[in-house]
mmCIF file of the N, C-alpha and C atoms, coordinates in Angstrom:
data_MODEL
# 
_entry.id   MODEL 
# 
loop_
_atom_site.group_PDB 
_atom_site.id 
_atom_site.type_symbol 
_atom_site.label_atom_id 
_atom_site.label_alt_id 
_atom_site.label_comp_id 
_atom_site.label_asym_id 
_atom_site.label_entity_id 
_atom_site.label_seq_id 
_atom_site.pdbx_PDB_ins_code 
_atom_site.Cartn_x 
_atom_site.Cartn_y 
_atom_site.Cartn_z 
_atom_site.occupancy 
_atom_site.B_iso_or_equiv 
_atom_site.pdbx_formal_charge 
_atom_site.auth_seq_id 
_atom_site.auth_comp_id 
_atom_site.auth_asym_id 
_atom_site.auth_atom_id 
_atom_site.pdbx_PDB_model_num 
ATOM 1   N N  . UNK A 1 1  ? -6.265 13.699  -2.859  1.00 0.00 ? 1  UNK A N  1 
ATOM 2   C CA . UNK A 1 1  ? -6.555 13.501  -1.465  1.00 0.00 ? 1  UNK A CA 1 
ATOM 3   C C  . UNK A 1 1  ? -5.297 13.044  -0.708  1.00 0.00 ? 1  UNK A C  1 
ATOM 4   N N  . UNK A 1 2  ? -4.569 11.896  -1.375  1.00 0.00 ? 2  UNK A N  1 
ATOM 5   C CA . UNK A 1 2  ? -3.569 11.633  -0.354  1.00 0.00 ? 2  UNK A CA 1 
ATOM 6   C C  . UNK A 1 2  ? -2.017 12.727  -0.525  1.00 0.00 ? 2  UNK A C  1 
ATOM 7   N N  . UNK A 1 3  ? -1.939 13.567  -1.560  1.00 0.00 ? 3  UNK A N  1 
ATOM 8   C CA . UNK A 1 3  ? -1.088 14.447  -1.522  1.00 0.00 ? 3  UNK A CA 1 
ATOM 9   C C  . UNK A 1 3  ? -1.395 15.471  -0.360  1.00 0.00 ? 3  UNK A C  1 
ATOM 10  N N  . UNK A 1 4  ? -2.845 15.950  0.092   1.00 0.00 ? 4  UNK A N  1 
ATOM 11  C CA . UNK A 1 4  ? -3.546 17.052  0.610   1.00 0.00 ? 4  UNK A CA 1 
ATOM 12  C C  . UNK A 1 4  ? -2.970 16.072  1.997   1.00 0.00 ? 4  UNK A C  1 
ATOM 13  N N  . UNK A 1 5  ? -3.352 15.047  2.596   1.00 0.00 ? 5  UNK A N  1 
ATOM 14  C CA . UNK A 1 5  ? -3.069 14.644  3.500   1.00 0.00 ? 5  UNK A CA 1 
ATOM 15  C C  . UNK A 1 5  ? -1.555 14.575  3.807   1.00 0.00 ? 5  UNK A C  1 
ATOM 16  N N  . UNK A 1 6  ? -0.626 14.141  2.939   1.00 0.00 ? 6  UNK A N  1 
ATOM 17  C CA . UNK A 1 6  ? 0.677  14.187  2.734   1.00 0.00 ? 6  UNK A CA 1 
ATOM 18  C C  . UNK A 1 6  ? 1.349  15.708  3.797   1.00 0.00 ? 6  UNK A C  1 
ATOM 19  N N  . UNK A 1 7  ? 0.184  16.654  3.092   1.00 0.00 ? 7  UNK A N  1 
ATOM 20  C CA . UNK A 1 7  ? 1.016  18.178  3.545   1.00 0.00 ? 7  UNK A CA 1 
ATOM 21  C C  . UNK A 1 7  ? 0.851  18.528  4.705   1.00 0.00 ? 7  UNK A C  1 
ATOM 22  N N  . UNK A 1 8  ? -0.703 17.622  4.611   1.00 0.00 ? 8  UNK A N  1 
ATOM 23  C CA . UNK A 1 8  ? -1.331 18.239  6.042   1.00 0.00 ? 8  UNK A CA 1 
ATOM 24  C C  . UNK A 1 8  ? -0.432 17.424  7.368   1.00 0.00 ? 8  UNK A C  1 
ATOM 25  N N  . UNK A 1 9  ? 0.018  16.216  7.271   1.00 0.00 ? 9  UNK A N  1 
ATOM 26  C CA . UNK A 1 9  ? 1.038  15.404  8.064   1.00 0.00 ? 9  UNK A CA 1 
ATOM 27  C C  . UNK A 1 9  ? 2.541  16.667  8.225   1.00 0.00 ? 9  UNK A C  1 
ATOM 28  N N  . UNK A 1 10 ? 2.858  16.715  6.958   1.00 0.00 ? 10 UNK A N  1 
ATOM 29  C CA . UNK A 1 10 ? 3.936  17.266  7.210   1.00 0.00 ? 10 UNK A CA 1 
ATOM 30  C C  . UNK A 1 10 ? 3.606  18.787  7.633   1.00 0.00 ? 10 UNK A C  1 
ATOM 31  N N  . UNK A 1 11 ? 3.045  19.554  7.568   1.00 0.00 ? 11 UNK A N  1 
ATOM 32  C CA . UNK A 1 11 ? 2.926  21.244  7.822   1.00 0.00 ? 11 UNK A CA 1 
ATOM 33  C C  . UNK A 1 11 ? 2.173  21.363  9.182   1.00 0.00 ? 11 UNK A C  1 
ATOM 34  N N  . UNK A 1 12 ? 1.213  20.280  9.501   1.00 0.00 ? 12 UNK A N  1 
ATOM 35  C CA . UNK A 1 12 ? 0.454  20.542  10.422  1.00 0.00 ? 12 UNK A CA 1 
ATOM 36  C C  . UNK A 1 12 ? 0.807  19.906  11.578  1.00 0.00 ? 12 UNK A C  1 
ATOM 37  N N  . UNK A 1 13 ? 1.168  18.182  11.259  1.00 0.00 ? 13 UNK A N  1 
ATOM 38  C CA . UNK A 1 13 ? 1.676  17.482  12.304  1.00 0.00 ? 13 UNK A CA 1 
ATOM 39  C C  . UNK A 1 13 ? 2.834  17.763  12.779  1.00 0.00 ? 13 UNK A C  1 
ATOM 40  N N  . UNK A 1 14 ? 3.394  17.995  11.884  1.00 0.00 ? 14 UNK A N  1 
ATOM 41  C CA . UNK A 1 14 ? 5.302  17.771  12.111  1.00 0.00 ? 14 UNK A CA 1 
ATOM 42  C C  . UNK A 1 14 ? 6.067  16.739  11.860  1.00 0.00 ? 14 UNK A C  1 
ATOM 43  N N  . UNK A 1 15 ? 5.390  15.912  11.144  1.00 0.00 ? 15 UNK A N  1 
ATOM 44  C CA . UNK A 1 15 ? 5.914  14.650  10.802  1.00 0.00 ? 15 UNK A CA 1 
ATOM 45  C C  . UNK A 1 15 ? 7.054  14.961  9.764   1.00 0.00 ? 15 UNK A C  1 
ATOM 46  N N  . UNK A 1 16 ? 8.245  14.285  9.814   1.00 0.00 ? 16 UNK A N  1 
ATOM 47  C CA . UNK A 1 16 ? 9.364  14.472  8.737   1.00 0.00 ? 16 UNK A CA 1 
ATOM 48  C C  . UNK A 1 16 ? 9.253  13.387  7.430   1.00 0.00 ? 16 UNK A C  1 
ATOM 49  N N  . UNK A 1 17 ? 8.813  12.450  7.517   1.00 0.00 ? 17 UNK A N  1 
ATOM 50  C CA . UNK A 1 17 ? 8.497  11.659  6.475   1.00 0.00 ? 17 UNK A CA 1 
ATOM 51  C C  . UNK A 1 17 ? 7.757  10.625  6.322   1.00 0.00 ? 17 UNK A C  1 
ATOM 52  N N  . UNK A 1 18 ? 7.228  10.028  5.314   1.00 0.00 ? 18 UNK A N  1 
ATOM 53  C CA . UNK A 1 18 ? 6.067  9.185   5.042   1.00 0.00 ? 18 UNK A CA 1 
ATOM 54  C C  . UNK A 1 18 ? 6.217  7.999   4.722   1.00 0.00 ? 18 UNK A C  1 
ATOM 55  N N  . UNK A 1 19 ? 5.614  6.502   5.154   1.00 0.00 ? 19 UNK A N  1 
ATOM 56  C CA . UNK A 1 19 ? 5.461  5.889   4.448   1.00 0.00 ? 19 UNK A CA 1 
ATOM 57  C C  . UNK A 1 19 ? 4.418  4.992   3.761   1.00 0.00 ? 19 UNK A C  1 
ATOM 58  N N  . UNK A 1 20 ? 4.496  4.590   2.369   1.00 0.00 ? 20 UNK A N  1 
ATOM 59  C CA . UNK A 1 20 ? 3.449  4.258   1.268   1.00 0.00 ? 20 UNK A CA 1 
ATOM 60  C C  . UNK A 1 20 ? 3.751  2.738   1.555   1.00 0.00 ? 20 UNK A C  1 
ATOM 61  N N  . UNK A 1 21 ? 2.281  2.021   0.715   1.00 0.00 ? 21 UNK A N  1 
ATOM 62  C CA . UNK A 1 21 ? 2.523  0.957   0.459   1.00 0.00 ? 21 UNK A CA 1 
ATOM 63  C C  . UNK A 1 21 ? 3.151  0.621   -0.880  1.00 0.00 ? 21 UNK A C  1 
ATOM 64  N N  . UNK A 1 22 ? 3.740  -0.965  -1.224  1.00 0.00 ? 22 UNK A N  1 
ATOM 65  C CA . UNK A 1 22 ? 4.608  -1.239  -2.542  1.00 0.00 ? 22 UNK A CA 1 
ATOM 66  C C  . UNK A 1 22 ? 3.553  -1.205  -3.683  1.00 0.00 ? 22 UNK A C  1 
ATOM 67  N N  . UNK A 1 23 ? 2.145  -1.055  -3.218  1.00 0.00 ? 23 UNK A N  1 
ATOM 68  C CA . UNK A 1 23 ? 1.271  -0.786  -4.776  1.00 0.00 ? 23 UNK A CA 1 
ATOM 69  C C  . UNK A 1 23 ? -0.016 -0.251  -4.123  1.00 0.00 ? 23 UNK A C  1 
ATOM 70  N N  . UNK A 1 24 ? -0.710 0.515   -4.890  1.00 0.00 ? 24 UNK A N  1 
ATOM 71  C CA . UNK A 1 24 ? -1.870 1.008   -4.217  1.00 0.00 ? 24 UNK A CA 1 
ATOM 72  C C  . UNK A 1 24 ? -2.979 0.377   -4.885  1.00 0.00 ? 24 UNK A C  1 
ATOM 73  N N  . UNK A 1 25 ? -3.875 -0.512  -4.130  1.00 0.00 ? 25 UNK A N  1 
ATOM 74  C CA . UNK A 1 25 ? -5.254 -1.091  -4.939  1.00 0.00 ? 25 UNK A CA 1 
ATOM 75  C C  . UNK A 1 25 ? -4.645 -1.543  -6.312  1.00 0.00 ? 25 UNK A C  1 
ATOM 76  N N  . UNK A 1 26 ? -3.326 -2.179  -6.526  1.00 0.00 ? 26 UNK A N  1 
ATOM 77  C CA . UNK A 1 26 ? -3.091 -2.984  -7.782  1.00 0.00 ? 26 UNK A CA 1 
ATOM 78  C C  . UNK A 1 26 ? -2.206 -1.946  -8.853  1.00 0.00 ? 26 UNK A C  1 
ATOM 79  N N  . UNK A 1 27 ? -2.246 -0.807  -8.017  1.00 0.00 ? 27 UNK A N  1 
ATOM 80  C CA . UNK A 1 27 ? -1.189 0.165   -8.905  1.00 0.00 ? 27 UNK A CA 1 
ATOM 81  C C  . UNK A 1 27 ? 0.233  -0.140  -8.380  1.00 0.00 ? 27 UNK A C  1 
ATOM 82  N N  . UNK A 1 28 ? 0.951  0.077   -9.763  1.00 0.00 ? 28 UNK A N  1 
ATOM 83  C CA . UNK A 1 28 ? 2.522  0.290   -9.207  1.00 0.00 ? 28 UNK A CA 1 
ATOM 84  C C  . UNK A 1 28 ? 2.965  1.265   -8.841  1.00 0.00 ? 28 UNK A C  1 
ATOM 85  N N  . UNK A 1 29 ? 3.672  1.673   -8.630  1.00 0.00 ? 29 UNK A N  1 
ATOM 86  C CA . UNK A 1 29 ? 4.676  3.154   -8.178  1.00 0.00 ? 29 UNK A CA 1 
ATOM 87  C C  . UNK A 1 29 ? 5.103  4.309   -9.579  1.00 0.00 ? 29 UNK A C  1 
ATOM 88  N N  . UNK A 1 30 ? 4.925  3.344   -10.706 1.00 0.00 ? 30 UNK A N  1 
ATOM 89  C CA . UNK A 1 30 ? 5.098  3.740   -11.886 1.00 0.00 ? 30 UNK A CA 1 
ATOM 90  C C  . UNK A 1 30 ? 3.714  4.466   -12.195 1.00 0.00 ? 30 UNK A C  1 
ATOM 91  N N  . UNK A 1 31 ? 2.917  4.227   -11.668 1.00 0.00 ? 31 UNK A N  1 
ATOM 92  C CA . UNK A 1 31 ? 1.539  4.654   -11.886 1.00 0.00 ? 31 UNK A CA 1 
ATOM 93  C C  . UNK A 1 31 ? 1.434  5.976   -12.172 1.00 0.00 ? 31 UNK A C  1 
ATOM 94  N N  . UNK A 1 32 ? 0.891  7.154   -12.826 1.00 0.00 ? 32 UNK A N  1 
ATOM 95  C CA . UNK A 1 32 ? 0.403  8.306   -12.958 1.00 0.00 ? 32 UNK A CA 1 
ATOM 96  C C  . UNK A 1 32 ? 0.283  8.758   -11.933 1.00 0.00 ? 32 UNK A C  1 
ATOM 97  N N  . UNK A 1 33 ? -0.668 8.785   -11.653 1.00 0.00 ? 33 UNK A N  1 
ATOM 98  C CA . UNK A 1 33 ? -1.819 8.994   -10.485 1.00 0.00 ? 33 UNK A CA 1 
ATOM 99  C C  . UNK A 1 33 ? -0.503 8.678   -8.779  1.00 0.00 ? 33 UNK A C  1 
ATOM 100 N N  . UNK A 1 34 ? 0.245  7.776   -9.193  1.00 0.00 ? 34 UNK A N  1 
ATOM 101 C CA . UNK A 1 34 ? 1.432  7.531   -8.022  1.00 0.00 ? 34 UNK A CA 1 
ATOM 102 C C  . UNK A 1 34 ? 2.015  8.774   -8.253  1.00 0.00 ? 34 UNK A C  1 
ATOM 103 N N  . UNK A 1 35 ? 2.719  8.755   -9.130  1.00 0.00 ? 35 UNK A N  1 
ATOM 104 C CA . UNK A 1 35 ? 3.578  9.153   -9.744  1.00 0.00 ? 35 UNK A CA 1 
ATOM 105 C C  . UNK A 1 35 ? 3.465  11.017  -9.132  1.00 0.00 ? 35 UNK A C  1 
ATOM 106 N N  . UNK A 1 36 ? 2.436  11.521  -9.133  1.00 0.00 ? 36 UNK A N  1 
ATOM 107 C CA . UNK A 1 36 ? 2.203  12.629  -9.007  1.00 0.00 ? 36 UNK A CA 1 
ATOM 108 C C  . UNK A 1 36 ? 2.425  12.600  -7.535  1.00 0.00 ? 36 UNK A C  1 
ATOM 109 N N  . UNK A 1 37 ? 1.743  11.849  -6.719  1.00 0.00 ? 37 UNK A N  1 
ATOM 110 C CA . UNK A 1 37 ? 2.229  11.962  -5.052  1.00 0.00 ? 37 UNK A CA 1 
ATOM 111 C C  . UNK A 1 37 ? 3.804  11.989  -4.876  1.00 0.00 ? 37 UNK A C  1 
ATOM 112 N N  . UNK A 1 38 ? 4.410  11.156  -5.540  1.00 0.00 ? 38 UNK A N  1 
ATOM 113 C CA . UNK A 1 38 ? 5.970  10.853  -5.494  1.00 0.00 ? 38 UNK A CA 1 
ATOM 114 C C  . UNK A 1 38 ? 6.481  12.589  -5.773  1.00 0.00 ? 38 UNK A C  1 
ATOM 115 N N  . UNK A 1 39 ? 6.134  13.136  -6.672  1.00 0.00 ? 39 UNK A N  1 
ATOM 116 C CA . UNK A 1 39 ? 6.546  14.272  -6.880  1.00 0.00 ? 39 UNK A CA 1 
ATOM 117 C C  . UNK A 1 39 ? 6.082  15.412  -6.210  1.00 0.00 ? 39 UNK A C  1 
ATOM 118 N N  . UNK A 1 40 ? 4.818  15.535  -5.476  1.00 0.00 ? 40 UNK A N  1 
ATOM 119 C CA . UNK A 1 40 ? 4.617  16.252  -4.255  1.00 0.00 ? 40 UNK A CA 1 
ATOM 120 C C  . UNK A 1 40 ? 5.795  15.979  -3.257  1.00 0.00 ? 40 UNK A C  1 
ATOM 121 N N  . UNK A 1 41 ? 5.628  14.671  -3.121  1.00 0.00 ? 41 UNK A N  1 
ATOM 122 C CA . UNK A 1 41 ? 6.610  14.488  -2.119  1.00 0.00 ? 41 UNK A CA 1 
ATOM 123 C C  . UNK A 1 41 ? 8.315  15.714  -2.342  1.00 0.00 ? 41 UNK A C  1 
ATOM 124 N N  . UNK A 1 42 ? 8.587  14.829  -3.606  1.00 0.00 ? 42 UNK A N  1 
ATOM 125 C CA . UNK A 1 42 ? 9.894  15.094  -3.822  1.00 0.00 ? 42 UNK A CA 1 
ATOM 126 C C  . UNK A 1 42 ? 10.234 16.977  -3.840  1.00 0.00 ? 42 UNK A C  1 
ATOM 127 N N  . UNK A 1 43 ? 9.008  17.725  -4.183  1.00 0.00 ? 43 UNK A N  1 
ATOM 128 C CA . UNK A 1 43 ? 8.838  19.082  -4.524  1.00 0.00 ? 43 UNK A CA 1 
ATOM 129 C C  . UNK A 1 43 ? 9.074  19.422  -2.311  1.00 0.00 ? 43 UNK A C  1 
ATOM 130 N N  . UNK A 1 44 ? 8.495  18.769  -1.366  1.00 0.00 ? 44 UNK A N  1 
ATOM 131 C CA . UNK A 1 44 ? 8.212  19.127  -0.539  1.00 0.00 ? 44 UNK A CA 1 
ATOM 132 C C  . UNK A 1 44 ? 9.660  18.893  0.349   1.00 0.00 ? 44 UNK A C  1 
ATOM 133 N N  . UNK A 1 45 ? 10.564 17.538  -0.142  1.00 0.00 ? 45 UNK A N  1 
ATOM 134 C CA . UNK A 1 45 ? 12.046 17.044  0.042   1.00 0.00 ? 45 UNK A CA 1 
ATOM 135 C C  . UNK A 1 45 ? 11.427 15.876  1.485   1.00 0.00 ? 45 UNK A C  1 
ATOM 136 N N  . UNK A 1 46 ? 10.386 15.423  1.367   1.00 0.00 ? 46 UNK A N  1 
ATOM 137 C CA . UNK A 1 46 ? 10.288 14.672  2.395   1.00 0.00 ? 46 UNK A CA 1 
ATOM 138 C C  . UNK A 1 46 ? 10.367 12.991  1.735   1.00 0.00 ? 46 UNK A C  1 
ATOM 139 N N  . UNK A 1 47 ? 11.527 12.492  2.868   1.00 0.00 ? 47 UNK A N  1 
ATOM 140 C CA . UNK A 1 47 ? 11.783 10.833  2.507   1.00 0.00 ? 47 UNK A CA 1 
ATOM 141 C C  . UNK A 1 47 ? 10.909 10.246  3.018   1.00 0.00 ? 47 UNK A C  1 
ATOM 142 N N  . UNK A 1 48 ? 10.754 8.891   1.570   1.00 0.00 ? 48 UNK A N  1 
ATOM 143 C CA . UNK A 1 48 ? 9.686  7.953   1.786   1.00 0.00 ? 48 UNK A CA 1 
ATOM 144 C C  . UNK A 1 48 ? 10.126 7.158   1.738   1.00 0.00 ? 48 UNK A C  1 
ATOM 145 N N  . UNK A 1 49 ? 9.342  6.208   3.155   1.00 0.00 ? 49 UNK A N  1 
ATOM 146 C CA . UNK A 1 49 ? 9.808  4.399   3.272   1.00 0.00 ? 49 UNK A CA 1 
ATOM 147 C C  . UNK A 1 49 ? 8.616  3.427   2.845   1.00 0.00 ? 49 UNK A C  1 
ATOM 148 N N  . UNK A 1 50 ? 8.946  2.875   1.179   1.00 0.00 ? 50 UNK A N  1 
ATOM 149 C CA . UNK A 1 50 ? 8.201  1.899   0.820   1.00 0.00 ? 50 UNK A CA 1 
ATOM 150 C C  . UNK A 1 50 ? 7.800  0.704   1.585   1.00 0.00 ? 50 UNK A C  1 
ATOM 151 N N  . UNK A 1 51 ? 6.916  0.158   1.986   1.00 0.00 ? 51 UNK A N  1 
ATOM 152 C CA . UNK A 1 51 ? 6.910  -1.199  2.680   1.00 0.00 ? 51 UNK A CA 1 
ATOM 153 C C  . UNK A 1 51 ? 5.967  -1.986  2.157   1.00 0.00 ? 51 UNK A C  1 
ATOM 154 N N  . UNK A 1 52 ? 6.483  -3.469  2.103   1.00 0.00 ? 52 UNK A N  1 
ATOM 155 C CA . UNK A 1 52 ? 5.458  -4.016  0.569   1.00 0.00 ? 52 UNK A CA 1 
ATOM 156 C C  . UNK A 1 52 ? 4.762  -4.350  1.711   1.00 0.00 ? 52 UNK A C  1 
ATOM 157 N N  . UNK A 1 53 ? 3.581  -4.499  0.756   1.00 0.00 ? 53 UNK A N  1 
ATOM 158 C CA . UNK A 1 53 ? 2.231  -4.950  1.058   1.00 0.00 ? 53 UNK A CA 1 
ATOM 159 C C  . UNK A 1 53 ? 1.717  -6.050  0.480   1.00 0.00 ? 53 UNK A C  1 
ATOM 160 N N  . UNK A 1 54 ? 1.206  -6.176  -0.485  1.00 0.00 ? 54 UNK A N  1 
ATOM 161 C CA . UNK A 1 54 ? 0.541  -7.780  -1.100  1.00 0.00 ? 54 UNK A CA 1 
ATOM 162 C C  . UNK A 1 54 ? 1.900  -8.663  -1.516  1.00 0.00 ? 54 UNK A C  1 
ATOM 163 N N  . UNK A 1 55 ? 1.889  -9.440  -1.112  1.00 0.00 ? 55 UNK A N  1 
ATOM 164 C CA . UNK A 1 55 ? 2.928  -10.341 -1.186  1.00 0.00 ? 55 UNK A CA 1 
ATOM 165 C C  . UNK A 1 55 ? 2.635  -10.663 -2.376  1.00 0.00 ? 55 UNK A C  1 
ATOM 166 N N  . UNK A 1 56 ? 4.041  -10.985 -3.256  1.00 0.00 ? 56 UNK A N  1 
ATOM 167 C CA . UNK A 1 56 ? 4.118  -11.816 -4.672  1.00 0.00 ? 56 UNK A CA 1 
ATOM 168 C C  . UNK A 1 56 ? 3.839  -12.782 -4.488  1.00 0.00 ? 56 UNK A C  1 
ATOM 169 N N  . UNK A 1 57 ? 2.628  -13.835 -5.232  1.00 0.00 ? 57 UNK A N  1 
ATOM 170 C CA . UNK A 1 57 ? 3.041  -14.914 -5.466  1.00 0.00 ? 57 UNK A CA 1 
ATOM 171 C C  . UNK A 1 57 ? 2.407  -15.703 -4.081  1.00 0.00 ? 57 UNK A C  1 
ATOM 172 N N  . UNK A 1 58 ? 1.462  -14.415 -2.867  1.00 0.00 ? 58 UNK A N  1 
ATOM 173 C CA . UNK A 1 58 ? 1.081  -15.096 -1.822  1.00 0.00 ? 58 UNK A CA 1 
ATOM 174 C C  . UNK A 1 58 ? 0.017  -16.129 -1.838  1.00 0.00 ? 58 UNK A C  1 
ATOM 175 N N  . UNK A 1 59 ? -0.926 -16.164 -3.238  1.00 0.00 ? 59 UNK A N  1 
ATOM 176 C CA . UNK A 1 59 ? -1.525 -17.374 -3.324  1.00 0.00 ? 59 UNK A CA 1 
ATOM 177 C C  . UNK A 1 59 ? -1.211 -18.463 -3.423  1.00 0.00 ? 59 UNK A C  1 
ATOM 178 N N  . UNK A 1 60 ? 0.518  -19.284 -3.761  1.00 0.00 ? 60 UNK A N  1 
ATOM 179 C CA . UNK A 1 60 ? 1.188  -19.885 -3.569  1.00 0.00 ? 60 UNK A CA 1 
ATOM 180 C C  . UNK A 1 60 ? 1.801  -20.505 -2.313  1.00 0.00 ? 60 UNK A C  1 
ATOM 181 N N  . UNK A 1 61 ? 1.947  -19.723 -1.322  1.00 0.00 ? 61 UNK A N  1 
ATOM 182 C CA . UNK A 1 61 ? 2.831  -19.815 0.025   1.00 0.00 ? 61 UNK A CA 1 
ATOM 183 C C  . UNK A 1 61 ? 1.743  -20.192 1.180   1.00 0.00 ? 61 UNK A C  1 
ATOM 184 N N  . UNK A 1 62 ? 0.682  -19.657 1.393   1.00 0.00 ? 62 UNK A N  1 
ATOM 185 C CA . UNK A 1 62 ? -0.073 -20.360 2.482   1.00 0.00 ? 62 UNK A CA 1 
ATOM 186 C C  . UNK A 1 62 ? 0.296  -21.591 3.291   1.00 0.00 ? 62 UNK A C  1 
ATOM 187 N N  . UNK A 1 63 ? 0.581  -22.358 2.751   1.00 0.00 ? 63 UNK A N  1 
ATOM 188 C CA . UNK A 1 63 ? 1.020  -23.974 3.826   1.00 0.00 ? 63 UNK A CA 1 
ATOM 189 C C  . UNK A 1 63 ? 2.787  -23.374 4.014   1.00 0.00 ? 63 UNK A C  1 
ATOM 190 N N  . UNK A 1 64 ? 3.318  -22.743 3.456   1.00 0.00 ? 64 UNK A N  1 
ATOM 191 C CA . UNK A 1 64 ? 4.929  -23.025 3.617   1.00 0.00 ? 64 UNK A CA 1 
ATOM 192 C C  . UNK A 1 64 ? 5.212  -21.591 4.459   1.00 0.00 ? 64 UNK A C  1 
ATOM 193 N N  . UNK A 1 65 ? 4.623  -21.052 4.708   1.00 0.00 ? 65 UNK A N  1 
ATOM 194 C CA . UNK A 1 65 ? 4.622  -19.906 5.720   1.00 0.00 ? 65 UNK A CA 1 
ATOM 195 C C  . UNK A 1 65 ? 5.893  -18.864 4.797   1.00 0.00 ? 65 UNK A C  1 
ATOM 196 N N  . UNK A 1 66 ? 6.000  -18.698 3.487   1.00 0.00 ? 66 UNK A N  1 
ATOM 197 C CA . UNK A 1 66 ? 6.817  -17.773 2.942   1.00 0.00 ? 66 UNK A CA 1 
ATOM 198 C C  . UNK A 1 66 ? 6.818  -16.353 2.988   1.00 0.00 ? 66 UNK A C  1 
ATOM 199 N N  . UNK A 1 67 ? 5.631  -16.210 3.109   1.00 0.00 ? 67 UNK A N  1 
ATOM 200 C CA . UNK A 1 67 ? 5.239  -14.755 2.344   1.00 0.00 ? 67 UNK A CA 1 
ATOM 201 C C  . UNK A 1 67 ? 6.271  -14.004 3.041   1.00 0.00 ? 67 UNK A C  1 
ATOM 202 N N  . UNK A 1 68 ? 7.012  -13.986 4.068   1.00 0.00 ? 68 UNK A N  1 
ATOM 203 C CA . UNK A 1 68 ? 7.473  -13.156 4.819   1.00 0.00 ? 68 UNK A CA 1 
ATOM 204 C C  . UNK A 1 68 ? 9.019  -13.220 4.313   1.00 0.00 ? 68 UNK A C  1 
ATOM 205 N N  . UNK A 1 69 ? 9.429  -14.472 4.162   1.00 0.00 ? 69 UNK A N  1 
ATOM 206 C CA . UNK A 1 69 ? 11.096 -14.321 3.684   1.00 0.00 ? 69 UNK A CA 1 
ATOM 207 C C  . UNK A 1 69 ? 11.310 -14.771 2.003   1.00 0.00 ? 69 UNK A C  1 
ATOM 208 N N  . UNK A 1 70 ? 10.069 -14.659 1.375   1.00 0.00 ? 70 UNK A N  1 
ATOM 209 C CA . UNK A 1 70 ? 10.373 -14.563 -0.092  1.00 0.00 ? 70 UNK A CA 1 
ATOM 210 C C  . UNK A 1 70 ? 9.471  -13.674 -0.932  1.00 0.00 ? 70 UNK A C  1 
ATOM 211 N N  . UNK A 1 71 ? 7.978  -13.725 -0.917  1.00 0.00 ? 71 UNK A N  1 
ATOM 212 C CA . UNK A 1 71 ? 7.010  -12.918 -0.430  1.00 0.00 ? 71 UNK A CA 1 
ATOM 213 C C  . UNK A 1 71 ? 7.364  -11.385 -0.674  1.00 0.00 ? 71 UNK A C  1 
ATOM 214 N N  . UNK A 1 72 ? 7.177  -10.766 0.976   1.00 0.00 ? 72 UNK A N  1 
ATOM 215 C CA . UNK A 1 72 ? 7.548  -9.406  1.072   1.00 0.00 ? 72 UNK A CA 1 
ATOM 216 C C  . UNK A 1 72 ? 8.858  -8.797  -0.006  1.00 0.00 ? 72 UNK A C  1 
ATOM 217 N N  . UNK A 1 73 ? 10.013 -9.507  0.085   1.00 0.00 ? 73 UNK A N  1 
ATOM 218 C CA . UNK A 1 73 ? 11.290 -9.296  -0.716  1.00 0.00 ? 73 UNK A CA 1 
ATOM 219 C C  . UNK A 1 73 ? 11.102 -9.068  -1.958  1.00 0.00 ? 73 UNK A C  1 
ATOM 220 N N  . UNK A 1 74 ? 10.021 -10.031 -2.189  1.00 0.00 ? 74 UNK A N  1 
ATOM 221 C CA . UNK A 1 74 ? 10.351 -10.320 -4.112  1.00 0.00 ? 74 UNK A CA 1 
ATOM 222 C C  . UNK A 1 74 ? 9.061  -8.825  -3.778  1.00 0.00 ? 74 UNK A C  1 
ATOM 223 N N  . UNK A 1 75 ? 7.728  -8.750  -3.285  1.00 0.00 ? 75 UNK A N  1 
ATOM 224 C CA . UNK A 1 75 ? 7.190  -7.620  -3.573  1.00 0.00 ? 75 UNK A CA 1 
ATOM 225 C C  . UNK A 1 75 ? 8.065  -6.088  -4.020  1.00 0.00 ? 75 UNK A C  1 
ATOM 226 N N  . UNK A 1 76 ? 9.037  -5.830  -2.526  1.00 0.00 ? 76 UNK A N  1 
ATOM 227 C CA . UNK A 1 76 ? 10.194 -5.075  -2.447  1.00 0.00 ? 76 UNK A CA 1 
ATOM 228 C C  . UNK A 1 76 ? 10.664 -4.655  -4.088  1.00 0.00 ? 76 UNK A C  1 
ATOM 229 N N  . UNK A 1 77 ? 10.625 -5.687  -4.480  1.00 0.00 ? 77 UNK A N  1 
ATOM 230 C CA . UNK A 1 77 ? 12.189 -5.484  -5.742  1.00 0.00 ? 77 UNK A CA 1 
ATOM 231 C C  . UNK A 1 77 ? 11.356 -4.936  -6.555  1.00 0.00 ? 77 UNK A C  1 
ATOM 232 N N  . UNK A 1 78 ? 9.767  -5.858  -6.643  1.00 0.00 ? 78 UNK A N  1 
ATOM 233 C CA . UNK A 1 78 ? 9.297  -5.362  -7.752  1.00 0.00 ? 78 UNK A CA 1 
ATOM 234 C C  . UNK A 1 78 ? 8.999  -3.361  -7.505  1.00 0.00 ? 78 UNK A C  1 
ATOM 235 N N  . UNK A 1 79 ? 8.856  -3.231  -6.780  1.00 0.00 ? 79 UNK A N  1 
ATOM 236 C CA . UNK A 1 79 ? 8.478  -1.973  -6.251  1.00 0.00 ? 79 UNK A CA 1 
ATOM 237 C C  . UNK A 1 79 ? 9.514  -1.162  -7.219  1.00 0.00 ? 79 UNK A C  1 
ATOM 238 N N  . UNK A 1 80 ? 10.811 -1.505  -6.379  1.00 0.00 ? 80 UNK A N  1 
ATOM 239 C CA . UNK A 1 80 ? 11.830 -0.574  -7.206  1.00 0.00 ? 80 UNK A CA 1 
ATOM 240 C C  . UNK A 1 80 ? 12.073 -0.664  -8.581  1.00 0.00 ? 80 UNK A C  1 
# 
């Protein structure tokens, strides 16, 4: 489904490139099931901008207002 949507953005909309979240429902990027969108993608040559989503470690940060300058970052790395 989200590859079919992927094409339909790019062939139908005109959109030049996409972006995903840093894990889907608890998957990594390493994931199979990722893994296969990544390679639609890559078969189609359209660039993707990761942007994390569940913060690392955000059950921790609530009172110290982190999630945003340690948080998002450390999500980031893990991504790559």
């Amino acid at each position: 489904m989200a590859i079919a949507e992927m094409e339909r953005g790019i062939k139908e909309l005109g959109l030049i490139g996409i972006e995903i979240s840093s894990n889907a429902n608890g998957k990594t990027l390493d994931d199979l099931e990722i893994q296969r969108f990544l390679e639609a993608a890559a078969k189609m040559d359209v660039p993707i901008l990761v942007h994390p989503w569940a913060k690392a470690g955000e059950e921790r940060m609530p009172k110290r207002n982190f999630m945003y300058s340690i948080g998002m970052p450390s999500e980031t790395a893990l991504a790559a």
